[in-house]
C-alpha positions as CSV (number, residue, x, y, z in Angstrom):
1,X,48.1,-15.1,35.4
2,X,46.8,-14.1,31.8
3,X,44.0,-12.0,31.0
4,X,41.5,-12.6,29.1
5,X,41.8,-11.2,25.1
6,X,38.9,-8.3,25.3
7,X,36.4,-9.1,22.1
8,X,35.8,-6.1,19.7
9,X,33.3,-6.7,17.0
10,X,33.5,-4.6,14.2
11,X,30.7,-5.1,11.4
12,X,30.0,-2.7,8.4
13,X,27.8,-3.5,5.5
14,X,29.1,-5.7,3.9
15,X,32.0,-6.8,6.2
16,X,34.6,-6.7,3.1
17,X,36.4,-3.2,2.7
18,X,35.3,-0.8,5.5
19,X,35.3,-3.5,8.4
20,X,38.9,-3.9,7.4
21,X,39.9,-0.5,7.4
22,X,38.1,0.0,10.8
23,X,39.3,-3.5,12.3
24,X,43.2,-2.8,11.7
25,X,43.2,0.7,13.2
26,X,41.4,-0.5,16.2
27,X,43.7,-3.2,16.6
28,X,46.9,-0.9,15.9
29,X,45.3,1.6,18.8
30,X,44.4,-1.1,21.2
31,X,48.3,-2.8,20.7
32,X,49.6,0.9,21.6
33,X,47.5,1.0,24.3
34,X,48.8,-2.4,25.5
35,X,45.5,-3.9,25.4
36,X,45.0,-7.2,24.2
37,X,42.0,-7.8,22.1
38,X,40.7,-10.0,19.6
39,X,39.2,-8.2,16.7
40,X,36.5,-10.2,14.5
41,X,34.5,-8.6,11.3
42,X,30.9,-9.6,10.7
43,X,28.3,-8.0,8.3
44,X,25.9,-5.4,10.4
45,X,23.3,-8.0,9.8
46,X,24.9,-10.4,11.6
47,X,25.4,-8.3,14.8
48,X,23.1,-9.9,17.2
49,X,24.8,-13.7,15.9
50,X,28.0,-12.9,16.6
51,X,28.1,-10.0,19.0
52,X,26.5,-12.5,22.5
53,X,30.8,-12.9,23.9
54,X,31.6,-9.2,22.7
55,X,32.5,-6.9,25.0
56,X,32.1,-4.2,22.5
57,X,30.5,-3.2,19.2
58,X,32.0,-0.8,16.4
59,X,29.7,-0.4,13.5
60,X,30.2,1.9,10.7
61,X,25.9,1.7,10.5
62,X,23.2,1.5,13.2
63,X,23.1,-2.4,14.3
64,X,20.8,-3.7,17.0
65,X,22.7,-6.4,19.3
66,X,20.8,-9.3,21.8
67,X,22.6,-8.3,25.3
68,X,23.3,-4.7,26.7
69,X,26.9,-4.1,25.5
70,X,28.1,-1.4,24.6
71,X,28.4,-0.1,20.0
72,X,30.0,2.7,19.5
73,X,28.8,3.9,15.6
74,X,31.6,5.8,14.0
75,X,32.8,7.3,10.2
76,X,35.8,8.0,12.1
77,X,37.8,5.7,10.6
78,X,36.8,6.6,7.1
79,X,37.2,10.3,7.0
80,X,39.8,10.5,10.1
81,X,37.2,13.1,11.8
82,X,37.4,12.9,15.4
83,X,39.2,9.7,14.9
84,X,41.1,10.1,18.2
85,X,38.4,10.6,20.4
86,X,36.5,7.4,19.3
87,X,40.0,5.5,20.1
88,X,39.9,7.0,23.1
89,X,36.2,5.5,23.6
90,X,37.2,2.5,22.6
91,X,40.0,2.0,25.5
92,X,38.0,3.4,27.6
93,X,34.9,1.3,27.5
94,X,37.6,-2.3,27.5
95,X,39.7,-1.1,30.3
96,X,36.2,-0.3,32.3
């Protein structure tokens, strides 16, 4: 019986530099964690395109989504401020 890949969309600005630096440490925390995940990068714009199968949101800017899941918006990545706790928010909210 497998599981189901959780879907963490991870959007930025521009989706190019920051996205990139967010998506890989999400998915290097989530393979520690032994969480299986598929990480995708999309421009903040696209958000509400792209975010209808996520199961979560992590923006480096505020983004509006169509359904009721959950974004976490974090510089954590980027500056390495409280970086730990917003992993910990991360596995949290997929292994709810």
């Amino acid at each position: 019986m497998s599981t189901k890949p959780k879907v963490v969309l991870v959007a930025c600005g521009t989706a190019i530099a920051t996205s990139t630096v967010v998506a890989k440490a999400i998915e290097e925390a989530l393979k520690q964690a032994g969480i299986v995940a598929s990480i995708r990068q999309c421009k903040a714009a696209e958000v509400p395109n792209y975010s209808k199968d996520a199961d979560l949101v992590v923006t480096t800017t505020p983004v509006r989504t169509e359904k009721n899941i959950p974004v976490i918006q974090t510089l954590a990545f980027l500056t390495g401020v409280g970086k730990e706790a917003v992993i910990k928010q991360i596995i949290d909210v997929l292994k709810a």
